[in-house]
C-alpha positions in Angstrom: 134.8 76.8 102.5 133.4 74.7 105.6 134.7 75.3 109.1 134.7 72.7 111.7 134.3 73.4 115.0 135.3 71.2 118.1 132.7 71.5 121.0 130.8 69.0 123.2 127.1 69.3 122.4 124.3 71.4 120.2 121.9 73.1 121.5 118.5 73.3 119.2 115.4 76.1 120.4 111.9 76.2 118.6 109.5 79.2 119.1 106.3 78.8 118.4 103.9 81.2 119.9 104.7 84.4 122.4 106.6 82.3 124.9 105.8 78.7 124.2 108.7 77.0 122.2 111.3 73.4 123.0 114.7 72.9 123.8 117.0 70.1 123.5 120.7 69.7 124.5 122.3 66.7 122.5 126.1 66.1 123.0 128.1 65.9 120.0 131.8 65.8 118.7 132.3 68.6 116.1 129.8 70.6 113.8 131.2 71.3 110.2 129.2 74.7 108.7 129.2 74.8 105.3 127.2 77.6 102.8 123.7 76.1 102.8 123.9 73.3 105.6 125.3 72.4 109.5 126.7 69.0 109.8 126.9 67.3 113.3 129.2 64.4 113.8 128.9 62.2 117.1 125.8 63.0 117.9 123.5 60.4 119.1 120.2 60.7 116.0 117.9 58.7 118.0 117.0 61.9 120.0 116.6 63.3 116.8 114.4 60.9 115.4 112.2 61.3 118.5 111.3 64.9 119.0 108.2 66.0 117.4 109.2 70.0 116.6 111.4 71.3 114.4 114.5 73.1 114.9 114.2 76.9 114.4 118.0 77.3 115.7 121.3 75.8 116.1 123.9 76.9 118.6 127.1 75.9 120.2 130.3 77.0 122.1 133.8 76.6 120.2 137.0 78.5 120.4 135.2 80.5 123.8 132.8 82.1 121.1 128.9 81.4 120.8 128.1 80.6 117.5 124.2 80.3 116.3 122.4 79.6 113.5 118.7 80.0 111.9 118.0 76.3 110.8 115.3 73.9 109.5 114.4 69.9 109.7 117.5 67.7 110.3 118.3 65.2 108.0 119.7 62.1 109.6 122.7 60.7 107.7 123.7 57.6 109.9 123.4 56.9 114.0 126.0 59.5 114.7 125.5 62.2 112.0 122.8 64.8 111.3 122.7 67.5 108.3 120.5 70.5 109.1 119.7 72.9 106.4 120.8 76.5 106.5 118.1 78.8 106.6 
C-alpha cells in the first residue's frame, strides 16, 4: 500500500568513484512510496531535466524521521511530478 509523506524538498546523491559523486536539493510538496517506485509531487522537473547524472539515492525528512532510498533514472510525469524507480 503507498505511503505519502509530507516534507519540503528531496534530496538526490550519486557516487561514482572513491569520493567523486553529485548532489541536488530540489524542494517539493509530498513523496508517495509505493512497491517498485517514489513519486514526487510539486517538485519543479526542469532541474530534473537538466542534470546530467543519475540518481543513485533518494532521501527526505517526514514525521522527524530520515527516510532514504536506493533509486534509478526519474521519469518526468508533468512540470511538477517525477516517478523514480525503486531499486
Amino acid at each position: 500500500m503507498p505511503a505519502t509523506y509530507p516534507t519540503a524538498s528531496v534530496f538526490l546523491e550519486a557516487h561514482f568513484f572513491a569520493d567523486d559523486g553529485e548532489e541536488l536539493r530540489l524542494p517539493c510538496v509530498a513523496v508517495t512510496v509505493c512497491n517498485d517506485r517514489i513519486v514526487v509531487c510539486g517538485i519543479a522537473t526542469r532541474h530534473l531535466n537538466a542534470i546530467r547524472w543519475i540518481p543513485d539515492a533518494l532521501s527526505f525528512r517526514a514525521y522527524e524521521r530520515h527516510h532514504r532510498f536506493p533509486v534509478g533514472r526519474p521519469v518526468v510525469l508533468d512540470q511538477e511530478s517525477a516517478r523514480f524507480p525503486l531499486l
